[in-house]
C-alpha positions as CSV (number, residue, x, y, z in Angstrom):
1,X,0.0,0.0,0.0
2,X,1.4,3.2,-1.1
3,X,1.2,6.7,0.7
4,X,-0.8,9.0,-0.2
5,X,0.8,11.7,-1.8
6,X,0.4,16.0,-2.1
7,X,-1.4,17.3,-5.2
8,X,0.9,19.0,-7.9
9,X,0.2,22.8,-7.7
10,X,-0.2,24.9,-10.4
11,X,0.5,28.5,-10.3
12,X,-2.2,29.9,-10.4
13,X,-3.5,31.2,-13.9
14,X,-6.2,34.3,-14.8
15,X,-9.5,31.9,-15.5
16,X,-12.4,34.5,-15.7
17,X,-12.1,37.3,-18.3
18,X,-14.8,39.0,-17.1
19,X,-14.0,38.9,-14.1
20,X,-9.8,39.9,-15.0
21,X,-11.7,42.9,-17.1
22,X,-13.2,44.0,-13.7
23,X,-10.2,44.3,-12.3
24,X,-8.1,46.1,-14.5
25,X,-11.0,48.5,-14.8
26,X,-11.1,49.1,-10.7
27,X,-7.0,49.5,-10.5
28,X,-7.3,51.9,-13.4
29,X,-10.0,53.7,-11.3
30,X,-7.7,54.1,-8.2
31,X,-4.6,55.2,-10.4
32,X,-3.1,52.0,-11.3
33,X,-1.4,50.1,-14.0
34,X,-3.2,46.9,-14.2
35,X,-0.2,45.7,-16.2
36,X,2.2,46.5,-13.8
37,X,4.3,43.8,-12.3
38,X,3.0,45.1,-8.9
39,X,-0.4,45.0,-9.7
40,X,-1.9,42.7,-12.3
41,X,1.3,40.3,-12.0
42,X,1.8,40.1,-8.6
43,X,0.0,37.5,-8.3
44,X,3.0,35.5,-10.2
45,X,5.6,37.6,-7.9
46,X,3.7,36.1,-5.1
47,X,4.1,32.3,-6.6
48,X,7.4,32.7,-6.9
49,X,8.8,34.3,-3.6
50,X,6.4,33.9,-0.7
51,X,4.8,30.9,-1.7
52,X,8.1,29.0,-0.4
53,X,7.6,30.5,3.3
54,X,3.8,28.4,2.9
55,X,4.3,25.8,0.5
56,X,7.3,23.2,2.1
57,X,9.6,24.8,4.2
58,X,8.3,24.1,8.2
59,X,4.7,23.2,7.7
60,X,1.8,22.9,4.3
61,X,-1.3,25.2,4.8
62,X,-3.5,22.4,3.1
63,X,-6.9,22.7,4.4
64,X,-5.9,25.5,7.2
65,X,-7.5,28.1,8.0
66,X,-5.2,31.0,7.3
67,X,-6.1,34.7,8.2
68,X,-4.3,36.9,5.6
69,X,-3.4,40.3,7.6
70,X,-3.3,43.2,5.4
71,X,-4.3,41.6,1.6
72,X,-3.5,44.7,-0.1
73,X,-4.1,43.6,-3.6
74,X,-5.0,40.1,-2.8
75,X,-1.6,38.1,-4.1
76,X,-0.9,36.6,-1.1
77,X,-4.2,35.4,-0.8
78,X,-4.7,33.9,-4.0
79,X,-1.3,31.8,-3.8
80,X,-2.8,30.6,0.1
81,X,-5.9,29.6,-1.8
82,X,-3.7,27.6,-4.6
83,X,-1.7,26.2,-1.9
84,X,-4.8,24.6,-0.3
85,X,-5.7,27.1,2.4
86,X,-9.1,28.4,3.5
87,X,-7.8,31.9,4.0
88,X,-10.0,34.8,4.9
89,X,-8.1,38.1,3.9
90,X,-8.5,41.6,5.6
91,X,-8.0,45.3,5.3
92,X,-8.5,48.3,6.8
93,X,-9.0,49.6,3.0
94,X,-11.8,49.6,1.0
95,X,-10.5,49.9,-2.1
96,X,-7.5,46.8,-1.2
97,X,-10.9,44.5,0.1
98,X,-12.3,45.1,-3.7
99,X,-9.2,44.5,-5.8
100,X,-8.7,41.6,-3.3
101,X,-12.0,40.4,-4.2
102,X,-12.0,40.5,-8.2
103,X,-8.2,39.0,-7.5
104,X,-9.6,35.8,-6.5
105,X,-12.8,35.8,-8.9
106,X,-10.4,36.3,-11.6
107,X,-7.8,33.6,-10.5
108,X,-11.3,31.1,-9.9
109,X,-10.6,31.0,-6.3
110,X,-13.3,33.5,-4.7
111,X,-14.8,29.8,-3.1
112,X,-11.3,29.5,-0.9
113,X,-11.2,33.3,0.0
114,X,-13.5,35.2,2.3
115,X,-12.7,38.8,1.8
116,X,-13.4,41.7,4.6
117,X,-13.1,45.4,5.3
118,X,-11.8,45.6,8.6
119,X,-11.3,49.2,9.5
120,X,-10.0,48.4,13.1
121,X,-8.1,45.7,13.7
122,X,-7.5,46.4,17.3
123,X,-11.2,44.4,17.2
124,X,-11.7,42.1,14.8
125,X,-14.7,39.5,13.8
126,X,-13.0,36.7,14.8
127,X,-13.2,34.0,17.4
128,X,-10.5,33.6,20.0
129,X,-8.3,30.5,18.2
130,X,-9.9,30.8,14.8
131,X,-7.0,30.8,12.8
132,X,-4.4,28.2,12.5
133,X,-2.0,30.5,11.0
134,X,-1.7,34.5,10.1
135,X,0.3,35.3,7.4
136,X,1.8,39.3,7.8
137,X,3.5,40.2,4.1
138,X,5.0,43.9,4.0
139,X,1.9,45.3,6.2
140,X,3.0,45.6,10.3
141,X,5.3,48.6,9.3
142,X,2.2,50.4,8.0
143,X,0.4,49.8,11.5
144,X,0.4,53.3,13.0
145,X,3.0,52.7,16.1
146,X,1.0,53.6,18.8
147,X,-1.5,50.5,17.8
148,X,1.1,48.2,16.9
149,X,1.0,46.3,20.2
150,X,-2.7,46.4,20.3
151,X,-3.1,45.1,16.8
152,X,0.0,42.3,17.5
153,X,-2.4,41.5,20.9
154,X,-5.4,40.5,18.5
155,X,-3.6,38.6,16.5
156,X,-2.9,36.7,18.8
157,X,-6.0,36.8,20.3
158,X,-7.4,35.4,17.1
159,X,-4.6,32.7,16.2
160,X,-5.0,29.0,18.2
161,X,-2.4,27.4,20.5
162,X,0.9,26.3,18.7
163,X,-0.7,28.6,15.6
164,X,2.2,30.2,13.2
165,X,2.7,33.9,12.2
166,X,4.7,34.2,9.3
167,X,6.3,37.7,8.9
168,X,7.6,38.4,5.7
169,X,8.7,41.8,3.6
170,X,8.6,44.1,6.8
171,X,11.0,47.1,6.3
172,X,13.4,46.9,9.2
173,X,14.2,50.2,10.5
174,X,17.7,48.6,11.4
175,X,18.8,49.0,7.8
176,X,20.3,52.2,6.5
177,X,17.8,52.5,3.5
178,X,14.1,52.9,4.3
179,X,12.4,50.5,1.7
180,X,9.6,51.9,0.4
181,X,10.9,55.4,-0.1
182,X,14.5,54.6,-1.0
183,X,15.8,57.1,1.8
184,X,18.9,56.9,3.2
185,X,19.4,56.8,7.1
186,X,16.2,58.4,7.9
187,X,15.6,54.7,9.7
188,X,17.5,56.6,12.1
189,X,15.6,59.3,12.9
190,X,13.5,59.7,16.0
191,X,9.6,59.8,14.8
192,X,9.3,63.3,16.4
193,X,11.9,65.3,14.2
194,X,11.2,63.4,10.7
195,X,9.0,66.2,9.9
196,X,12.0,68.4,9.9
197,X,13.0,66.1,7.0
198,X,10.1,66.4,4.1
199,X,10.1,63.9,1.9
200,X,8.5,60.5,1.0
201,X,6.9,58.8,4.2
202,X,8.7,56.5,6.1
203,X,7.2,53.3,6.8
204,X,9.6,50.9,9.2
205,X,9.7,48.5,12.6
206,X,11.9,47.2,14.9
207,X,12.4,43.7,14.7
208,X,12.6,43.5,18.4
209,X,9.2,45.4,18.3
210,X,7.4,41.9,15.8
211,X,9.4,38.9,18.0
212,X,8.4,40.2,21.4
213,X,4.9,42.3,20.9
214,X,2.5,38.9,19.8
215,X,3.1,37.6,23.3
216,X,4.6,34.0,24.2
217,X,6.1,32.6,20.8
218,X,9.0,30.6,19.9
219,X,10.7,32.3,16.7
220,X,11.4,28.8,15.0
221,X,13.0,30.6,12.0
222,X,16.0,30.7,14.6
223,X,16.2,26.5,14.1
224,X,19.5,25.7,13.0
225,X,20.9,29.3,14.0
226,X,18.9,31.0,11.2
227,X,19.5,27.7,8.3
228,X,15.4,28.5,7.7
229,X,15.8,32.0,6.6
230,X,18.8,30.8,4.1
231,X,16.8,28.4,2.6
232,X,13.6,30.5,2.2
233,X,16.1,32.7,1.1
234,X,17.2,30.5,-1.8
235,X,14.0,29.1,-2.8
236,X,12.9,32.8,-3.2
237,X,16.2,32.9,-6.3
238,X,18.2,34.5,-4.1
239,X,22.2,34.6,-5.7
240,X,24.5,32.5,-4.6
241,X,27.5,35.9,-3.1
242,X,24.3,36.9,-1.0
243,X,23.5,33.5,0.6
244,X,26.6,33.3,1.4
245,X,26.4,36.6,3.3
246,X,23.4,35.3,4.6
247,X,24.8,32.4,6.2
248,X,27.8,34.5,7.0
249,X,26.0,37.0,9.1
250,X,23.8,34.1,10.7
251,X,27.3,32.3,12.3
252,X,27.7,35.9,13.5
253,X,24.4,36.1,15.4
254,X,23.3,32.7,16.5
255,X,25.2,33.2,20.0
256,X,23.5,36.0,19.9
257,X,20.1,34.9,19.9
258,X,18.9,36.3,16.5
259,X,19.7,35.6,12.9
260,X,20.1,37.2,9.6
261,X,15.6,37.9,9.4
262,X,16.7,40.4,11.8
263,X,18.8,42.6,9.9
264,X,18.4,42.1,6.4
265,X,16.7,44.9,4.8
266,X,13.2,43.7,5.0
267,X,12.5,41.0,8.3
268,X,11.5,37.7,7.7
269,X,10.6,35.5,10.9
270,X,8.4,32.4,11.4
271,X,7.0,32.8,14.9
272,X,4.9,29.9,16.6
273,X,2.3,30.7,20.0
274,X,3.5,28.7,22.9
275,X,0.9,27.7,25.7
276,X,-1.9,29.8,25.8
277,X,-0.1,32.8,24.4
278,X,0.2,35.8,26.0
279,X,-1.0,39.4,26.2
280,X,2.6,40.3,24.2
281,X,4.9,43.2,25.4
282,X,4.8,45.7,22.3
């Protein structure tokens, strides 16, 4: 008797033209390119990088119940759905919630993806332990500081015992080059006096501030003094001079309790609730 075996995945392909013509018509009505690699492709971007963090490398989302936290344009959510996942993606934006929305109708996957406007979530619609895991892709940096602990408290809240948080594409405010804007140092400057600096908004956290703030987790991206992170790292096409940095910088900080998702340029870590969680210290 054999085992039973995973599916093959497919990416996942535009099915519904009529659909796909809804959406390019709602990103051209909110200013956007639906060509754009960032918009109507990033879908595929999606498949190709975080996919990895979900589809082998510490646990399969198959038939999980995944909360997607912050679904922006709805990529993340659609390659969860391919992957298997019953994922229910949020936003505090209206406008993210609808392109979400046609996102999955046009990749045939609106039956895996339950899509909500959530303009506080502080307080969301969920039961305590509803989730199994909560994937967090470039959004916590965009959480206004002074809510960041109480938004990383209901996540928890909402995520069961032993439940993972995956954290990926988080500008870390470590790194001398703000992300999003391109700026250099202003990672560095004390919120109060970056209005003294006009320019592009600076969207950044601490990683300190995403592995303490969700309460009592174990960061299991540390296994292997960081080896996780490499190898996400690789899947993702990373070359072969930065891997090697990678693991370079890892030897560095395993004694030190961290490892390389720490101070790369964006933060990556894999966090997993211990006990009963906890009310988190951010």
């Amino acid at each position: 008797m054999t085992e039973p075996t995973e599916p093959v995945v497919s990416p996942p392909a535009v099915l519904d033209a009529e659909a796909d013509r809804r959406f390019r018509e709602c990103a051209q009505r909110h200013g956007w390119d639906p060509d754009d690699a960032w918009v109507g492709g990033y879908v595929d971007w999606e498949w190709r990088h975080s996919r990895h963090a979900f589809d082998d490398l510490f646990t399969s989302v198959r038939g999980k119940k995944v909360l997607e936290f912050g679904c922006h344009l709805g990529g993340t959510a659609v390659v969860l759905a391919a992957l298997g996942a019953d994922v229910t993606a949020i936003d505090v934006d209206p406008q993210y919630v609808e392109l979400t929305q046609l996102n999955a109708e046009r990749h045939g996957c609106a039956d895996k993806v339950r899509v909500l406007h959530v303009p506080d979530t502080t307080a969301m619609p969920f039961t305590d332990g509803e989730f199994e895991l909560v994937s967090c892709n470039s959004v916590l940096e965009y959480v206004p500081p002074g809510t960041l602990g109480a938004v990383q408290r209901e996540i928890d809240r909402v995520l069961q015992q032993w439940g993972f948080i995956v954290i990926l594409g988080t500008s870390n405010r470590l790194w001398p080059v703000e992300q999003h804007s391109g700026r250099v140092l202003m990672n560095y400057v004390p919120r109060p006096l970056r209005p003294l600096f006009p320019g592009r908004s600076i969207y950044s956290v601490f990683p300190w501030q995403l592995r303490r703030g969700f309460g009592d987790y174990a960061d299991i991206s540390q296994q292997d003094r960081g080896r996780l992170i490499v190898d996400l790292k690789a899947k993702m096409g990373m070359s072969r001079p930065k891997l090697m940095a990678f693991s370079g910088a890892n030897r560095v900080l395993g004694p030190l309790g961290m490892h390389v998702g720490y101070v790369a340029p964006t933060i990556t870590m894999v966090l997993q609730k211990r006990g009963e969680g906890g009310t988190g210290d951010g």
